[in-house]
N, CA, C and O of each residue as an XYZ file, in Angstrom:
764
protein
N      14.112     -7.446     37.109
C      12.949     -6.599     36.977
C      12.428     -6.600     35.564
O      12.944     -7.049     34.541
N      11.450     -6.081     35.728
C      10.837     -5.912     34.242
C      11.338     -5.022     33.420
O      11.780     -4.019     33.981
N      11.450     -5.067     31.810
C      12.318     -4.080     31.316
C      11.087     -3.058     30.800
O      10.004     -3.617     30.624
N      11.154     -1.551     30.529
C      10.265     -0.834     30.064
C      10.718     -0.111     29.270
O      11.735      0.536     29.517
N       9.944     -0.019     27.867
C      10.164      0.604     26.506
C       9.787      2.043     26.589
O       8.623      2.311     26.887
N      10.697      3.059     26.343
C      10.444      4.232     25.847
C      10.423      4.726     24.505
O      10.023      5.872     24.300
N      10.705      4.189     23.818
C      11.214      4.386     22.024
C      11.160      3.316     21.634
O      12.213      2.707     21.822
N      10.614      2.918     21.291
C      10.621      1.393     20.478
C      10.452      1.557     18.591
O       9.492      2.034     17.986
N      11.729      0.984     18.015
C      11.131      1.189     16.741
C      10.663      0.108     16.335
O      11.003     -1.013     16.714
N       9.611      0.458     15.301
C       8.804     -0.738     14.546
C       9.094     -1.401     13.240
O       8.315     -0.749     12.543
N       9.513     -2.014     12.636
C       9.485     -2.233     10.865
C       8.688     -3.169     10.658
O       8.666     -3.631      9.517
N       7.786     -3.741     11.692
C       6.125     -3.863     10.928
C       5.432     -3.739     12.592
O       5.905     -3.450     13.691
N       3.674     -4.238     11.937
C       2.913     -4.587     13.017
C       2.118     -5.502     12.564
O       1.386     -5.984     13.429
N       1.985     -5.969     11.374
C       1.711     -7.165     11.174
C       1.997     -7.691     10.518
O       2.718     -6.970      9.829
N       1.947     -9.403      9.783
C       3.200    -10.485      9.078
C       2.815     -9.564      7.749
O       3.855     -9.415      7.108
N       1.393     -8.702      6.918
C       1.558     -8.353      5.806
C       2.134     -7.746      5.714
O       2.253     -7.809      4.491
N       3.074     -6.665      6.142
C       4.390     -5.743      6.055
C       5.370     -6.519      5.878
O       6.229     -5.801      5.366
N       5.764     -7.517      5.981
C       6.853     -7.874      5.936
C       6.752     -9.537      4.633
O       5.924    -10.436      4.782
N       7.570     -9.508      3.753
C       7.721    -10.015      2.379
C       8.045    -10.909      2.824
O       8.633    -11.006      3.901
N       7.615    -12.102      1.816
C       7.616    -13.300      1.637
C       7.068    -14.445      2.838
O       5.844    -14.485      2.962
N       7.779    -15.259      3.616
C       7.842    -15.944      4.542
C       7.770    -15.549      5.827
O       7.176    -16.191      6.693
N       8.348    -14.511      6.009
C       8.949    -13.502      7.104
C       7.560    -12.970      8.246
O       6.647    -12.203      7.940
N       7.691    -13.392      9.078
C       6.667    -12.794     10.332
C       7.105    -11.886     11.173
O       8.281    -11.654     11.457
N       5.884    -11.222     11.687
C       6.163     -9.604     12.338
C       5.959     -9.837     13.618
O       4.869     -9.689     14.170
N       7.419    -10.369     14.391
C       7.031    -10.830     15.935
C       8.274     -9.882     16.453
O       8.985     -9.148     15.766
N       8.324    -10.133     17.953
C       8.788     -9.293     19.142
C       9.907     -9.529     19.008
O      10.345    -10.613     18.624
N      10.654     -8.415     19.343
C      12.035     -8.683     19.957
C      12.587     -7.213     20.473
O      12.880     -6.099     20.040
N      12.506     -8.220     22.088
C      13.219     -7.190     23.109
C      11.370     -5.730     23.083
O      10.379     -6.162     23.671
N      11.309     -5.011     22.750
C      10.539     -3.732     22.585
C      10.029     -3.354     21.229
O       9.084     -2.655     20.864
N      11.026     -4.090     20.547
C      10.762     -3.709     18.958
C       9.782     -4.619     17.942
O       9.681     -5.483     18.813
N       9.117     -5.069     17.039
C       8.643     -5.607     16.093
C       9.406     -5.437     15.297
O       9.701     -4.267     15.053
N      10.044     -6.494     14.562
C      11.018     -6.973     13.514
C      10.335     -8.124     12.361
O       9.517     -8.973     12.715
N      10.719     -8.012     11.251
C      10.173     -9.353     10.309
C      11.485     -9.890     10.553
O      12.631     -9.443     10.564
N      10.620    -11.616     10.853
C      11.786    -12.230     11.356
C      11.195    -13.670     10.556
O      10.070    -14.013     10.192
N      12.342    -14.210     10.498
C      12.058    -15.941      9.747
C      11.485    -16.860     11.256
O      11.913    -17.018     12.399
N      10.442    -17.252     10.563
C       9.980    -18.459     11.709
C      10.909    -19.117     12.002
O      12.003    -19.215     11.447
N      10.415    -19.717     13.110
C      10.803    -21.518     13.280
C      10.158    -22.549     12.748
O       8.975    -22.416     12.435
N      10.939    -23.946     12.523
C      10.779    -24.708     11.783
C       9.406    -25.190     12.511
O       9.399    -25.337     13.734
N       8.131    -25.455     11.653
C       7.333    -25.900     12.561
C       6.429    -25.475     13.185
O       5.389    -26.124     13.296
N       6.674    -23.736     14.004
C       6.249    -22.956     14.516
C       5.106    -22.432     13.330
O       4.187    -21.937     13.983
N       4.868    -22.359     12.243
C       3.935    -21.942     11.252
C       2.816    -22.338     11.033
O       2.880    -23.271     10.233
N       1.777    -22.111     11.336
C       0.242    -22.424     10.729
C      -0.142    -22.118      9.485
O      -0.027    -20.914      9.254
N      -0.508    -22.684      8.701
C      -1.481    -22.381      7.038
C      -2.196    -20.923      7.913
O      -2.514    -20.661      9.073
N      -2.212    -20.124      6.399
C      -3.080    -18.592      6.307
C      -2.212    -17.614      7.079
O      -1.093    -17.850      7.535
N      -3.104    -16.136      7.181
C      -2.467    -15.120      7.095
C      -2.594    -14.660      8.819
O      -3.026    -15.773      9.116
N      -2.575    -14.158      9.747
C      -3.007    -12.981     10.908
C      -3.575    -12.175     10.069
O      -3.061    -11.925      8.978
N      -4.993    -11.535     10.565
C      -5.795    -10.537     10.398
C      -4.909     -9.213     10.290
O      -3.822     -9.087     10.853
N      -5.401     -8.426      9.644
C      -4.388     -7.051      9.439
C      -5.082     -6.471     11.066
O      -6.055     -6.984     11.620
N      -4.265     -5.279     11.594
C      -4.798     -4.503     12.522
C      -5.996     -3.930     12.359
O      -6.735     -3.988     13.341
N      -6.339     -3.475     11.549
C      -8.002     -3.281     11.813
C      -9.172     -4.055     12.178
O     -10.328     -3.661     12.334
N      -8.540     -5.570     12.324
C      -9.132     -6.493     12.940
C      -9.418     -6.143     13.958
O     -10.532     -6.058     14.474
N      -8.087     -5.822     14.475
C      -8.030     -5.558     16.151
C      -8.843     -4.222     16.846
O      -8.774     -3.870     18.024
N      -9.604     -3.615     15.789
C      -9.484     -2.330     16.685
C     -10.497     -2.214     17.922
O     -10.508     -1.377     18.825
N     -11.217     -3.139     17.726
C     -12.076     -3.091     19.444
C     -11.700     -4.314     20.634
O     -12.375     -5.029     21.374
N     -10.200     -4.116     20.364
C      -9.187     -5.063     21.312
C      -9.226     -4.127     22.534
O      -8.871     -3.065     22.021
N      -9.418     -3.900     23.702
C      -9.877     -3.746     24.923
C      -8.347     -3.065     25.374
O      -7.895     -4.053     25.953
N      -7.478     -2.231     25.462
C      -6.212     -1.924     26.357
C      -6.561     -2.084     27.625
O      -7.432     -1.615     28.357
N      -5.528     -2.995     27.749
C      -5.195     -3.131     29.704
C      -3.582     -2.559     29.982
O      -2.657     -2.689     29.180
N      -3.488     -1.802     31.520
C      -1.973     -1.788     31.286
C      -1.384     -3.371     32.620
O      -0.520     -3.278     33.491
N      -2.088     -4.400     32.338
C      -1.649     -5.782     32.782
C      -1.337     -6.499     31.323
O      -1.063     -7.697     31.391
N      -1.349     -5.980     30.205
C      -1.004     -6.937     29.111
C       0.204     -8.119     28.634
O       1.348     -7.892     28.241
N      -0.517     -9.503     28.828
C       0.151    -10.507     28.785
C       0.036    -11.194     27.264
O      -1.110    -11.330     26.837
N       1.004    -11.581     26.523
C       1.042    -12.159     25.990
C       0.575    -13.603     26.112
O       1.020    -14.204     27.089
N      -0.334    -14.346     25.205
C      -1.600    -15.399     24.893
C      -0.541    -16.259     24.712
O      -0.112    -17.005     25.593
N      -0.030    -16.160     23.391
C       1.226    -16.925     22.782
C       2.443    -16.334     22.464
O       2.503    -15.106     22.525
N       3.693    -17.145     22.046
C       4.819    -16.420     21.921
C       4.669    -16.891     19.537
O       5.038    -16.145     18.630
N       4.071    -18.197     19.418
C       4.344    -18.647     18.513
C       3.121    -19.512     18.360
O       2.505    -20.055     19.277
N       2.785    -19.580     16.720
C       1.345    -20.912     16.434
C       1.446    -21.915     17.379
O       0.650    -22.039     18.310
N       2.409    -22.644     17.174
C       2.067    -23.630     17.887
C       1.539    -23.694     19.732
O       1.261    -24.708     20.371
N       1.538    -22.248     20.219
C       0.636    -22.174     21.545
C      -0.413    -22.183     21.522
O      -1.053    -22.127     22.572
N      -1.086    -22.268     20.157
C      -2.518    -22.223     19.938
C      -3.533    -23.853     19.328
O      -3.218    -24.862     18.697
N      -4.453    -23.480     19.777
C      -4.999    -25.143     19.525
C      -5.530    -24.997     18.060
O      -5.741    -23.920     17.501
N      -5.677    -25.985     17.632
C      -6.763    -26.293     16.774
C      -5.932    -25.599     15.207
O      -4.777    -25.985     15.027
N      -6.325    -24.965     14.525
C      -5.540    -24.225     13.440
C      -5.944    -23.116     13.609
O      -6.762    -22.834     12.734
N      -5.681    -21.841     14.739
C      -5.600    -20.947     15.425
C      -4.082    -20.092     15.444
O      -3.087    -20.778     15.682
N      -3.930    -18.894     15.245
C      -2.436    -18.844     14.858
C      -2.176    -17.474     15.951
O      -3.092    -16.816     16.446
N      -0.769    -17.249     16.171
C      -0.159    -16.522     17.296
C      -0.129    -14.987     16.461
O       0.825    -14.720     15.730
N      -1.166    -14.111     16.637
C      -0.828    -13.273     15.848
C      -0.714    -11.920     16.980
O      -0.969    -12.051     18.177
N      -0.208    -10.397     16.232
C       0.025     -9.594     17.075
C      -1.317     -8.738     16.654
O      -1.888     -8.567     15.577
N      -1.613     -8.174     18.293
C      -2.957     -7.303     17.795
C      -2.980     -5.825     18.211
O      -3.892     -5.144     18.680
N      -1.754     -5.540     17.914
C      -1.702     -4.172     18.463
C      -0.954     -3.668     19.713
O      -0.227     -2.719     20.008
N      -1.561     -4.923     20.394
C      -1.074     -4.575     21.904
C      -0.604     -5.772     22.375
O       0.377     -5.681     23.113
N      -1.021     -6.851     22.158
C      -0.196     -7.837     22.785
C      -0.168     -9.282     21.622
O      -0.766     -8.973     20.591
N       0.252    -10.388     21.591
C       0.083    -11.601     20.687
C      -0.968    -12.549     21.401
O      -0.769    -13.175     22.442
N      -2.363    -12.529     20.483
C      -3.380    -13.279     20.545
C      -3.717    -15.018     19.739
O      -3.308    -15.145     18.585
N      -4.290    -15.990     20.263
C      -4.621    -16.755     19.200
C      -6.097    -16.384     18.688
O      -7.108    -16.118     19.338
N      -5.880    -16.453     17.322
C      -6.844    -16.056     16.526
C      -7.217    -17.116     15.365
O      -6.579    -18.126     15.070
N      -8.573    -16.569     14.697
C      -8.833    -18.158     13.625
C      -8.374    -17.189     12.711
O      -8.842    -16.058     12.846
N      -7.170    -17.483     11.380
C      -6.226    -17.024     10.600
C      -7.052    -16.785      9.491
O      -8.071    -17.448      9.296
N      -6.747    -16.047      8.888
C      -7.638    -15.827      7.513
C      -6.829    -16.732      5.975
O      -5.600    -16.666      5.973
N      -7.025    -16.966      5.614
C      -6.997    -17.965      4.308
C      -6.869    -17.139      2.793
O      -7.768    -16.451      2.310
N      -5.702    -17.354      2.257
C      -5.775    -16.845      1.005
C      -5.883    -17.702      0.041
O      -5.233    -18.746     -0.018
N      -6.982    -17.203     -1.054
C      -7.397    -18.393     -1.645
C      -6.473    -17.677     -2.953
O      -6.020    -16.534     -3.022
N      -6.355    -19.177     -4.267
C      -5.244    -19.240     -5.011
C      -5.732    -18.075     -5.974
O      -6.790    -17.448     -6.019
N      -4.537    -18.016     -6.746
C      -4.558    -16.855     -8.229
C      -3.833    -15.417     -7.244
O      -3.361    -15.147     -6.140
N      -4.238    -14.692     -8.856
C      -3.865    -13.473     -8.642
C      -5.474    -12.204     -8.398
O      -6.699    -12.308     -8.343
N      -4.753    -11.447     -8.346
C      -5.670     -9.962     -8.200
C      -5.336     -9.626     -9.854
O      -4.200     -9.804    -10.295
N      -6.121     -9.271    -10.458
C      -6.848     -8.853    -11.748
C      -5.114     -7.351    -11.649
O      -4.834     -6.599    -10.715
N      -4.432     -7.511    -12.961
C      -3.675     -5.845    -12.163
C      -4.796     -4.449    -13.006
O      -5.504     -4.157    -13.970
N      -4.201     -3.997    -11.684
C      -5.306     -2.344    -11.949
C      -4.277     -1.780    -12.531
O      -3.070     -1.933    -12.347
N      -5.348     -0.567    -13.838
C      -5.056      0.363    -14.629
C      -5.103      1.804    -14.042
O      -5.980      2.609    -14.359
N      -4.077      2.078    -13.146
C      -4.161      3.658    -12.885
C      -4.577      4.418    -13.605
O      -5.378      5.214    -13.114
N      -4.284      4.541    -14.948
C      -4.630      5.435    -16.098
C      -5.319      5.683    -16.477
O      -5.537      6.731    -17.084
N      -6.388      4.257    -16.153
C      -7.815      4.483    -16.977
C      -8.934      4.617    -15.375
O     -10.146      4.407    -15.412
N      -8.450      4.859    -14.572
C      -9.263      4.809    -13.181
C      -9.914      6.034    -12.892
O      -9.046      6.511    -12.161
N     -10.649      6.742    -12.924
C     -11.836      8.062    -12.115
C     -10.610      8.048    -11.114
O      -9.630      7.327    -10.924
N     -11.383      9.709    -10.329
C     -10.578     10.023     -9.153
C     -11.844      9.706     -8.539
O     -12.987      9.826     -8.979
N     -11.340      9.206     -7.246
C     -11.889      8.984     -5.929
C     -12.227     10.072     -5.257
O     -11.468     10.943     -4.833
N     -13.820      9.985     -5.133
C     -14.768     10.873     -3.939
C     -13.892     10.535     -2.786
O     -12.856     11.036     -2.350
N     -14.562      9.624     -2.463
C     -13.602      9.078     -1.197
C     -13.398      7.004     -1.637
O     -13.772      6.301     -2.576
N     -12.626      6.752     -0.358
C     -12.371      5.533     -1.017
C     -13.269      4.530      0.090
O     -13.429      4.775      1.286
N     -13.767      3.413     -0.617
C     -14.915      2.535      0.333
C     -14.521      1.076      0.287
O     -13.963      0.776     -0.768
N     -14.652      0.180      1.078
C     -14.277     -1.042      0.997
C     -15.267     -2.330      1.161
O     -15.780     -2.928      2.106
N     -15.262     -2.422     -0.036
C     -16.434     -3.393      0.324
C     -15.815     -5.373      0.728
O     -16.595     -6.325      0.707
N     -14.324     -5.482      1.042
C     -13.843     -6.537      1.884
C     -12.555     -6.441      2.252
O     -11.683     -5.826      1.637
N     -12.433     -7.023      3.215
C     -10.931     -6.583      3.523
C      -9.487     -7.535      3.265
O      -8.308     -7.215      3.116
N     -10.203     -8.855      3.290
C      -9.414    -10.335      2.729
C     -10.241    -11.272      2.201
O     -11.444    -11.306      2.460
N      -9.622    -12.128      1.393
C     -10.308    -13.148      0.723
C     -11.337    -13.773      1.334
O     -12.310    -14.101      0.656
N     -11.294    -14.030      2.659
C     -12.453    -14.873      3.101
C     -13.857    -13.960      3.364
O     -14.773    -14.219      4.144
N     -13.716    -12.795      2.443
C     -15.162    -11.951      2.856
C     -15.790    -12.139      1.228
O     -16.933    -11.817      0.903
N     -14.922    -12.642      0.457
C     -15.600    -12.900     -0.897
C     -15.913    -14.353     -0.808
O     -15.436    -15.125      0.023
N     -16.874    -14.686     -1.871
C     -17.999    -15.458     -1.892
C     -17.166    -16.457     -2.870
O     -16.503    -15.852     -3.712
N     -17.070    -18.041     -2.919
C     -16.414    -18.891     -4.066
C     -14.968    -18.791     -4.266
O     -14.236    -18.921     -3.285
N     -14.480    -18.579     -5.408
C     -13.478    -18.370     -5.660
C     -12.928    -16.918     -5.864
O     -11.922    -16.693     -6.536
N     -13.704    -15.896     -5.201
C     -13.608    -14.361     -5.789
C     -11.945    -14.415     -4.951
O     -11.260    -15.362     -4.563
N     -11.734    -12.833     -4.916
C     -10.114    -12.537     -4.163
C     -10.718    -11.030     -4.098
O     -11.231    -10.439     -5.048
N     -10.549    -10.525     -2.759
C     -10.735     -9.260     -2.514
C      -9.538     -8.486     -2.784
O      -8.556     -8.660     -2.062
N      -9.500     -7.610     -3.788
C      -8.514     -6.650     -4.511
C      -8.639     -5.820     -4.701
O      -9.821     -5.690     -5.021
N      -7.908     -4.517     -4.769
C      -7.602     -3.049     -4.663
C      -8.112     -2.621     -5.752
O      -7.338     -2.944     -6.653
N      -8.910     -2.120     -6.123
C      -9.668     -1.309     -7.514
C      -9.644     -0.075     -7.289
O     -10.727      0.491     -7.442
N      -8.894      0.467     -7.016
C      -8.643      2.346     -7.817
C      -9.412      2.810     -6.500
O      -8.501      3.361     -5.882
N     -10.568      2.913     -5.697
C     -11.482      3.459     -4.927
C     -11.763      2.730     -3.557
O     -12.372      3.175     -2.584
N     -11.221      1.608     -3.711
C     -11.264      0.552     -2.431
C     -10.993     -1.114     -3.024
O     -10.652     -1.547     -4.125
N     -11.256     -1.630     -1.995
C     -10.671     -3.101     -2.463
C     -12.830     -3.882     -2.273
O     -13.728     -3.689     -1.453
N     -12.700     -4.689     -3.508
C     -13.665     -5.371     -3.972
C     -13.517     -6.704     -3.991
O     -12.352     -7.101     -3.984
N     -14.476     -7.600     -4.016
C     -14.161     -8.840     -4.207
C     -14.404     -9.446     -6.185
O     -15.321     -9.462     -7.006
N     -13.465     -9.704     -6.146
C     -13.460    -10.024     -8.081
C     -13.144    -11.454     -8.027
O     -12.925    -12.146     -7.033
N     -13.162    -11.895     -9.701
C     -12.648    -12.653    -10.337
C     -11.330    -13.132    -10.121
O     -10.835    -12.010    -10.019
N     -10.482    -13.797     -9.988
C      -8.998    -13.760     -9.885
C      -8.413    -14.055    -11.290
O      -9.312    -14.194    -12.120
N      -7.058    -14.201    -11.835
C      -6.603    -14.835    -12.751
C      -5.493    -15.533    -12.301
O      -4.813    -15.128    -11.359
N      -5.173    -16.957    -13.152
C      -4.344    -17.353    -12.573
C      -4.681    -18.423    -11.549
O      -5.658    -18.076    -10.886
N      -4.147    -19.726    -11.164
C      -4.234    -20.386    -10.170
C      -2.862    -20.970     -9.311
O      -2.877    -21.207     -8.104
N      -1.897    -21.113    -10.045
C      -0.760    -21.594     -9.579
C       0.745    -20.711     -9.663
O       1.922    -21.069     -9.721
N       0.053    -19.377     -9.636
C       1.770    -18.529     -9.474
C       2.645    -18.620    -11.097
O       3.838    -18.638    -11.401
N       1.393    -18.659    -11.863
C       1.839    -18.317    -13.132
C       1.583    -17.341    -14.110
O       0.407    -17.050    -14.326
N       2.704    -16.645    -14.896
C       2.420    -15.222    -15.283
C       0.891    -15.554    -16.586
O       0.588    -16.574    -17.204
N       0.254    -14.158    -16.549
C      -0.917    -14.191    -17.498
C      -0.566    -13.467    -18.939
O      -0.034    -12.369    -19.100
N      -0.905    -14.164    -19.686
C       0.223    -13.508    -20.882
C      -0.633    -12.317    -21.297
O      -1.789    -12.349    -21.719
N       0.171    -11.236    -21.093
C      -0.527     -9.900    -22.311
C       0.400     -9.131    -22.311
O       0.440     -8.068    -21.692
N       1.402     -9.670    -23.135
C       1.949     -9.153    -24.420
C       1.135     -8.501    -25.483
O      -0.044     -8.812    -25.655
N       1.958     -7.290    -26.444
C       1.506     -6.954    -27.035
C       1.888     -7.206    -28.626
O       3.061     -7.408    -28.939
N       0.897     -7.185    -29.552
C       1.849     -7.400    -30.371
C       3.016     -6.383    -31.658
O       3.465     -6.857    -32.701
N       3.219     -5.137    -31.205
C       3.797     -4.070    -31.633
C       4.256     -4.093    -30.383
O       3.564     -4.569    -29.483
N       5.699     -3.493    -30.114
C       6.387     -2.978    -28.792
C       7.367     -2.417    -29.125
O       7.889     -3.005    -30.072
N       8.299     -0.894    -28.582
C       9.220     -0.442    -29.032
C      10.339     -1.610    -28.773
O      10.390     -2.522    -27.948
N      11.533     -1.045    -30.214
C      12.559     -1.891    -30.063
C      13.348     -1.947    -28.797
O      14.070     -2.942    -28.729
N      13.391     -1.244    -27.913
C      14.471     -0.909    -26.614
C      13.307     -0.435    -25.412
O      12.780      0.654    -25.186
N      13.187     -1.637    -24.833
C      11.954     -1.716    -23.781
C      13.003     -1.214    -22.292
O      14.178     -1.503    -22.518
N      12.840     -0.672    -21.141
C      13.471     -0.818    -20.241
C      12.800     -1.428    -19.150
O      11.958     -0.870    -18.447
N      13.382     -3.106    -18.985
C      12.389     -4.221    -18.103
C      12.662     -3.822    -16.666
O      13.531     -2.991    -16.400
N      11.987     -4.359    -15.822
C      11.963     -3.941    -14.123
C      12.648     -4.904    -13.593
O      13.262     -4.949    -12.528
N      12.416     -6.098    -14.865
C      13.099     -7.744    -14.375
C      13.348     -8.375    -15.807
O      13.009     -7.995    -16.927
N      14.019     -9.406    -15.392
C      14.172    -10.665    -16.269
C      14.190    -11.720    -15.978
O      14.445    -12.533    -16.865
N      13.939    -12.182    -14.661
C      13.816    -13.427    -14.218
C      13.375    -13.436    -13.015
O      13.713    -12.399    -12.446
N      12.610    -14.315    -12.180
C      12.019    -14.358    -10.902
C      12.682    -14.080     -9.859
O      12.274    -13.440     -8.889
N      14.240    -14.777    -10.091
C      15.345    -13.957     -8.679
C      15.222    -12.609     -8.958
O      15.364    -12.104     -7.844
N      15.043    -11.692     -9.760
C      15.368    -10.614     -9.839
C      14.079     -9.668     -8.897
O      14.002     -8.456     -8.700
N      13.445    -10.459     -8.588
C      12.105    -10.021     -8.295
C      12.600    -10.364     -6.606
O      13.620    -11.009     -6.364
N      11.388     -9.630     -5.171
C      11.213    -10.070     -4.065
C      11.006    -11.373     -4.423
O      10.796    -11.847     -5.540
N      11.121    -12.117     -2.915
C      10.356    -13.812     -3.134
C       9.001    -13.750     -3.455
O       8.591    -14.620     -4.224
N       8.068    -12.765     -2.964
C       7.006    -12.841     -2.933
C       6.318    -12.414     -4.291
O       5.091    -12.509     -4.255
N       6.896    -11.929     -5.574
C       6.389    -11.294     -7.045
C       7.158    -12.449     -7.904
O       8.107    -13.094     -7.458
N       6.650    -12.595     -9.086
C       7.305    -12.932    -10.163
C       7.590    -12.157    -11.151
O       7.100    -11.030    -11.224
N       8.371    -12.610    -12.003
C       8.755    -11.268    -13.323
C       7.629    -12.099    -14.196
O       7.465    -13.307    -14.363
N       6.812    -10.757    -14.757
C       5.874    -11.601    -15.619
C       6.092     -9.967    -16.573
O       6.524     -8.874    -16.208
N       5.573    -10.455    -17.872
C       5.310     -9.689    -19.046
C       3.658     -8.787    -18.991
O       2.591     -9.345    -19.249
N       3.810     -7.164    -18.556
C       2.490     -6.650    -18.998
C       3.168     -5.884    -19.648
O       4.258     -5.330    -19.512
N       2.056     -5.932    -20.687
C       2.061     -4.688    -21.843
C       3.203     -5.319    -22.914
O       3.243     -6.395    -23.511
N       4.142     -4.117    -22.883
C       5.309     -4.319    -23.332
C       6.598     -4.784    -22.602
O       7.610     -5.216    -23.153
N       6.450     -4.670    -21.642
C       7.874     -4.650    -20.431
C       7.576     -5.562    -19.275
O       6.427     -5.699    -18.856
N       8.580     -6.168    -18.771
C       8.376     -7.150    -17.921
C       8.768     -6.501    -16.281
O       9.862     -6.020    -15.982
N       8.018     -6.585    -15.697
C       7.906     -6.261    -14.277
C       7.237     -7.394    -13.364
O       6.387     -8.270    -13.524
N       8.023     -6.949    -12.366
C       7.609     -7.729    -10.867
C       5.877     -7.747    -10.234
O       5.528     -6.598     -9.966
N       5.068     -8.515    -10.030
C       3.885     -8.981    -10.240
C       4.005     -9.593     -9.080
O       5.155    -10.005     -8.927
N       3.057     -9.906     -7.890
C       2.410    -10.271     -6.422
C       2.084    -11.330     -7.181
O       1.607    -11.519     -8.300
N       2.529    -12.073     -6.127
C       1.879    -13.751     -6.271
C       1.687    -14.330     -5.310
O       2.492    -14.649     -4.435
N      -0.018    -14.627     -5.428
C      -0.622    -15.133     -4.315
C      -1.194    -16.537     -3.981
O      -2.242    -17.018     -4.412
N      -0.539    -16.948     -3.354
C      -0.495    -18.595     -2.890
C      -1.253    -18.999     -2.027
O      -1.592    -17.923     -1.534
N      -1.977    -20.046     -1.258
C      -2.339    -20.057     -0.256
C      -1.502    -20.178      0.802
O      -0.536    -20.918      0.612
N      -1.614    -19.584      2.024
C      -0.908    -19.109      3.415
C       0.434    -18.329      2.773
O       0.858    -18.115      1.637
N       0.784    -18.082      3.895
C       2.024    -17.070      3.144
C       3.131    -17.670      3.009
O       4.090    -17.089      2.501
């Protein structure tokens, strides 16, 4: 018979919750970040859920695909809430996001978004989180390398976040802001 979920826990609902390599697929009732299969991977990202939100509920819901490769063309197996769809994948283009200054940021009326992923900015921009919503900017950076701003005065006894890239998720590098070296998002194309 068919099995039916009453409690299901989640630790994501889509592959951006879950770090580095790691995709946000089924198992058993639950959503787990789980390591692909060899192969099974398409270039770019699944749309975040707000993609999905005028996805239609049926209670006949069948799963499209289990994995990319059920999908044609460069179309990828993503989850949409309610069931795993093929979809055209969104694309992250290279560099980093500019890092934001909490400190020096206004408080937010409310917060507005003028894109939601890279492919809604124009050229080489990168849609990034600015204090009030995410914008499409400038990027820095092209190849997953730290941007130097160091300072040149710094107290003698800094307390770093890192010292080397293992020390960091897979997905950040230890790079130098300010005075102190901390873990920094690094954005590659596909994940």
């Amino acid at each position: 018979g068919e099995k039916k979920c009453f409690y299901a826990k989640h630790e994501c609902s889509n592959d951006y919750e879950c770090s580095g390599h790691l995709k946000c697929c089924c198992k058993g009732c639950s959503r787990v970040c789980a390591a692909p299969y060899a192969g099974d991977v398409k270039s770019g990202l699944c749309p975040s859920s707000s993609f999905f939100r005028d996805v239609k509920t049926s209670s006949q819901l069948r799963h499209q695909c289990s994995n990319d490769r059920d999908c044609s063309n460069d179309y990828k197996c993503c989850y949409s809430g309610y069931e795993r769809v093929c979809v055209a994948p969104y694309r992250v283009k290279s560099g980093f996001c500019p890092i934001f200054n909490w400190f020096k940021s206004k408080k937010c009326r409310h917060v507005q978004h003028r894109c939601s992923h890279d492919d809604h900015c124009q050229g080489h921009y990168k849609c990034c989180y600015r204090g009030c919503g995410r914008v499409c900017v400038a990027p820095f950076g092209n190849n997953g390398k730290c941007r130097n701003t160091s300072r040149r005065k710094c107290p003698k006894f800094v307390k770093h976040a890192c010292y080397k890239d293992s020390d960091c998720p897979s997905h950040k590098r230890c790079c130098v802001r300010g005075c102190r070296r901390t873990c920094v998002p690094q954005y590659r194309h596909g994940k």
